[in-house]
DRENKOL-399837 format. One record per residue (C-alpha): residue in three letters; z, x, y. Coordinates in nm, 3 decimals, padded with zeros to 5 digits, always signed. Example, Ala and Ser with C-alpha at 12.3 -4.5 7.8 and 13.67 -1.06 7.14 Angstrom:
<nodes>
   dofi        zz        xx        yy
    Ala   +00.780   +01.230   -00.450
    Ser   +00.714   +01.367   -00.106
</nodes>
This chain:
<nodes>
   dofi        zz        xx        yy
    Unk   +03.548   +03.680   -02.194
    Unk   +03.354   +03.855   -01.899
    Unk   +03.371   +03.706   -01.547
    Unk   +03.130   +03.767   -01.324
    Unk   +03.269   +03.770   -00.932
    Unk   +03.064   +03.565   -00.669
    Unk   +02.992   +03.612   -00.305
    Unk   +03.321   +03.435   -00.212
    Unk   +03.522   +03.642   -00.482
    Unk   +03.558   +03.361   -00.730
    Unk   +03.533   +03.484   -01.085
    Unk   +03.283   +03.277   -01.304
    Unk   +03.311   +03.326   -01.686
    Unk   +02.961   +03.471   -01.820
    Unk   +02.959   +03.243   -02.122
    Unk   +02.969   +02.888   -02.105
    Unk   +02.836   +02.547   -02.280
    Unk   +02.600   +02.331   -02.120
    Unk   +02.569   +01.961   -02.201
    Unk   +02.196   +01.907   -02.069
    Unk   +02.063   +01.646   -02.322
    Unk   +02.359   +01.543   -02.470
    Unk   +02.478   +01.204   -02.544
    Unk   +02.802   +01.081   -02.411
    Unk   +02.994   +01.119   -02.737
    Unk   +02.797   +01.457   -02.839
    Unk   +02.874   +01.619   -02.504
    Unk   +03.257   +01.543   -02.541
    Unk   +03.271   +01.667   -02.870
    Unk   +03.026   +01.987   -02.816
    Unk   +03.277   +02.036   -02.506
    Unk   +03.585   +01.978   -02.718
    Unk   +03.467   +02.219   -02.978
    Unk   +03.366   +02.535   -02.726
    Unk   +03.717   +02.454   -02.536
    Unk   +03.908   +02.496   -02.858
    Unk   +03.677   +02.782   -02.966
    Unk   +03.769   +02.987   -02.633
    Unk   +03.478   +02.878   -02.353
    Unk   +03.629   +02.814   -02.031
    Unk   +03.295   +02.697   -01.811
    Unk   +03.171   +02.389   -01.902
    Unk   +02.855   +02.285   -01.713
    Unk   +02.685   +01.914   -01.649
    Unk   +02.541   +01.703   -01.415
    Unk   +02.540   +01.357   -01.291
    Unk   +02.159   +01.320   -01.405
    Unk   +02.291   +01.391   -01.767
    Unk   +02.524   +01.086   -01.782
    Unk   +02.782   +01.248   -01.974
    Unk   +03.032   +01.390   -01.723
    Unk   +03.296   +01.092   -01.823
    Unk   +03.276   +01.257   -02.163
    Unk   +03.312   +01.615   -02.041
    Unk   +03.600   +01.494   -01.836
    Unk   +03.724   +01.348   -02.132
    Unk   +03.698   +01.659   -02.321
    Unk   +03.857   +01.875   -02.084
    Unk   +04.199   +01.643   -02.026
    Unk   +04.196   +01.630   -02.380
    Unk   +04.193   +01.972   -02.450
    Unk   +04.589   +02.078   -02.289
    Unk   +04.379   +02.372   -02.105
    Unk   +04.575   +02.399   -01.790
    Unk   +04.266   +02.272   -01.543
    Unk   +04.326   +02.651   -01.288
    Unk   +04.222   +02.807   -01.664
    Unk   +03.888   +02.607   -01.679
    Unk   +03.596   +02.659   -01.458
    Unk   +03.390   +02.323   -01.486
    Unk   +03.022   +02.331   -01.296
    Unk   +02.848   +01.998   -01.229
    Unk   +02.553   +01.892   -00.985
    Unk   +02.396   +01.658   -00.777
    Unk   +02.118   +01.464   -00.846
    Unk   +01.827   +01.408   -00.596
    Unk   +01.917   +01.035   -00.534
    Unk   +02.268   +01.084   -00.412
    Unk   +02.191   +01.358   -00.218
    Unk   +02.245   +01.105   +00.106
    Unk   +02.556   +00.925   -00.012
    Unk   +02.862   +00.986   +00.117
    Unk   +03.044   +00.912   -00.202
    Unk   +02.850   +01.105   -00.410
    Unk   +03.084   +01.398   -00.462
    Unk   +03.364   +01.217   -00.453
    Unk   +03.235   +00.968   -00.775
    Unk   +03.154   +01.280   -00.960
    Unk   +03.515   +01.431   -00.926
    Unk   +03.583   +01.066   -01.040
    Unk   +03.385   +01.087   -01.327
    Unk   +03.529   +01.393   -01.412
    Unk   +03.853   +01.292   -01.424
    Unk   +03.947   +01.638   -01.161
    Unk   +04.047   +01.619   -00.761
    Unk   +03.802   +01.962   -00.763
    Unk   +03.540   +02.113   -00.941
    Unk   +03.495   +02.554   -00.993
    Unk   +03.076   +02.516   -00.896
    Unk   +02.895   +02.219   -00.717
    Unk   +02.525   +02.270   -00.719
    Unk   +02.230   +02.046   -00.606
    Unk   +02.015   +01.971   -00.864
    Unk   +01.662   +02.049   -00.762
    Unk   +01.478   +02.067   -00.435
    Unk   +01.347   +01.671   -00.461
    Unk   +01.416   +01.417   -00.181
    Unk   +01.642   +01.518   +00.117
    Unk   +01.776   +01.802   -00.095
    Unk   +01.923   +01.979   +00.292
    Unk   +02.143   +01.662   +00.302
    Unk   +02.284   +01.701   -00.054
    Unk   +02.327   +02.102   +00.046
    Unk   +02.510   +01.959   +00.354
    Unk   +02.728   +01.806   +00.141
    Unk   +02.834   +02.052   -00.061
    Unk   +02.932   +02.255   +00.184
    Unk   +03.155   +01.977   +00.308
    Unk   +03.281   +01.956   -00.013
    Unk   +03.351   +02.381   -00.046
    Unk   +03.551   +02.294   +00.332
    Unk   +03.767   +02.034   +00.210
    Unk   +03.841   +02.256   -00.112
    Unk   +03.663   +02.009   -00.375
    Unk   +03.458   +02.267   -00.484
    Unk   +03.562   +02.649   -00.505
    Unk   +03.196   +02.725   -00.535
    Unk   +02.826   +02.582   -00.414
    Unk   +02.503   +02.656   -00.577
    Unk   +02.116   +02.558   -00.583
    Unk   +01.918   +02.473   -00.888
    Unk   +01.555   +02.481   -00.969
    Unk   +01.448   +02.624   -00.630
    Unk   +01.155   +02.835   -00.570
    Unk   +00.921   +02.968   -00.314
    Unk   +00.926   +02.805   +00.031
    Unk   +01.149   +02.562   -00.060
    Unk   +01.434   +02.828   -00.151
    Unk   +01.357   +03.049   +00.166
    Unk   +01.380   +02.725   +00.380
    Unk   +01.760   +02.626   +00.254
    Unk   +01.843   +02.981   +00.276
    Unk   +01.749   +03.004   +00.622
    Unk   +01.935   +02.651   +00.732
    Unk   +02.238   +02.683   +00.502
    Unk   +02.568   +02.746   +00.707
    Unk   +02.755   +02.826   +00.400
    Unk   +02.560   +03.085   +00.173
    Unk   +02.560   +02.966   -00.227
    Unk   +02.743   +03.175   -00.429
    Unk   +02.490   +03.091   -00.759
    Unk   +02.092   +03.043   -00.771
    Unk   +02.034   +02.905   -01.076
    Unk   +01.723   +02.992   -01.199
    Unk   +01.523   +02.842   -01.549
    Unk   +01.426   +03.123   -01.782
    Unk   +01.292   +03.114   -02.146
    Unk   +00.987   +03.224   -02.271
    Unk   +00.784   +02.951   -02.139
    Unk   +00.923   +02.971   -01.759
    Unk   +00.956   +03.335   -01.705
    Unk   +00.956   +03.314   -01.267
    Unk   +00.765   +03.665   -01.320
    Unk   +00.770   +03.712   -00.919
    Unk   +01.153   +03.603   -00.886
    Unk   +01.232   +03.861   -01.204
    Unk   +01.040   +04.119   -01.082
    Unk   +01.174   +04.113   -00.746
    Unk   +01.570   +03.998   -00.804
    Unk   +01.657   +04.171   -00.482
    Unk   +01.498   +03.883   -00.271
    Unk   +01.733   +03.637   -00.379
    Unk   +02.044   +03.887   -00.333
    Unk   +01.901   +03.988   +00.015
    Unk   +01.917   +03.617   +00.111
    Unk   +02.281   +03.547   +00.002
</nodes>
């Protein structure tokens, strides 16, 4: 499998399964299946409701967790609770995650950043990332972060092409 190495020297595999609209017991065995099949980043979110099943998958699996690189992120509504990352390693079933990302730039989305990079300090995430942001929004966490994200998740499929960012990739990478 290829890794790709991010800002903080972290490898990230290339390849991984997400679990976006997946059902509890679909996500756990989609996640189950791609484990035993050779993937080694699984990716959710607490807005999916299915990370209890992808934890589930993963400690059932006998992957040594160091050999795994499990993403998850934040959704808008806990972006101001202080036990918002901790519940999600909870959920999880894992003291740490590989990538903690906030979901989208909704609500006090510089609070949830604030708390992932608490999290990346007290090493219960490896990693921090954004999701879904665009434009001014991006530029303005960019410009207040203390900690630099190591992944901008963009969407892109035929109907969501982000022509500008895509044309222009060296915007983002000038930022981080």
């Amino acid at each position: 499998m290829i890794d790709v190495t991010l800002n903080n020297d972290v490898k990230c595999p290339a390849l991984g399964i997400g679990t976006f609209m997946m059902k509890p017991d679909q996500a756990q065995a989609a996640v189950a299946a791609a484990l035993k099949d050779g993937y080694r980043l699984v990716d959710t979110a607490n807005a999916y409701l299915n990370e209890k099943a992808v934890g589930r998958a993963v400690a059932a699996s006998g992957i040594d967790r160091k050999d795994l690189f499990l993403a998850t992120k934040l959704r808008p509504t806990v972006y101001r609770s202080a036990d918002a990352v901790p519940k999600t390693l909870e959920r999880l079933g894992t003291d740490y995650v590989d990538l903690l990302f906030i979901h989208q730039p909704a609500g006090d989305y510089t609070a949830g950043y604030r708390q992932l990079e608490q999290a990346y300090k007290e090493g219960k995430t490896r990693s921090i990332g954004i999701s879904n942001f665009y434009g001014d929004k991006l530029k303005r966490l960019l410009d207040e972060c203390e900690i630099k994200p190591q992944v901008i998740q963009l969407e892109a499929h035929p109907y969501c092409t982000e022509k500008d960012i895509v044309k222009n990739p060296h915007l983002i990478a000038e930022a981080i």
